[in-house]
N, C-alpha and C positions, 0 to 999 in steps of 0.2 A: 861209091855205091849208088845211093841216088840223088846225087849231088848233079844242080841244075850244070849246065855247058856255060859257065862262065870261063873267062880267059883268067888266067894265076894272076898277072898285075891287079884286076879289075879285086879279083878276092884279096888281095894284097893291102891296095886300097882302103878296102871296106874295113880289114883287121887295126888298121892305123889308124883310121879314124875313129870305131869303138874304142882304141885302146886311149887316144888324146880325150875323147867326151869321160871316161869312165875316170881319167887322170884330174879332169878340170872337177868333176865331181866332188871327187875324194878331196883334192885341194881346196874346194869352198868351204866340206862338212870341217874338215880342220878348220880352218880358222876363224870359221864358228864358234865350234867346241871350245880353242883355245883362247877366245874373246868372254866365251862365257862362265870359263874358270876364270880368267884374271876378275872377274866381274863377282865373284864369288858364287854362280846359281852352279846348282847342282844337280839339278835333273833338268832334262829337258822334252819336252811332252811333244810328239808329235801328231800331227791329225788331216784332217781333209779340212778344207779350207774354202768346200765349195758353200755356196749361202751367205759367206761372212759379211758382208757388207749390208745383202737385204734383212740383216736380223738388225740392224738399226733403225728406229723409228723414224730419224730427221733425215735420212740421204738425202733423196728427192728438196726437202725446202733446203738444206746446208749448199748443196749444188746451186739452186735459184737465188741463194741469197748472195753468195759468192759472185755469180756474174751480176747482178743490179748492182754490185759497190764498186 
């Protein structure tokens, strides 16, 4: 229908390699999941992760101090 003029390998391609990204996915959340039952937690919270570092007060000196030593 209005499917771009790409050649079938090239679509071909592109289906194989979604389907290996979406496969290494699913394989990391497992063994997550499964690391953190053997560990006994039971829920696990997930969230945006963007900030996290600037909501600590000492970054900036913890970095400066680490390279003077």
């Amino acid at each position: 229908m209005n499917r771009a003029k790409t050649p079938k390998k090239l679509r071909k391609l592109y289906r194989i390699r979604r389907r290996r990204f979406r496969h290494a996915v699913n394989a990391v959340i497992k063994t997550i999941v499964e690391d953190a039952h053997q560990l006994g937690i039971s829920k696990i919270i997930l969230g945006r992760l963007r900030g996290i570092r600037g909501n600590s007060h000492n970054s900036a000196k913890a970095n400066a101090m680490i390279n003077n030593f």
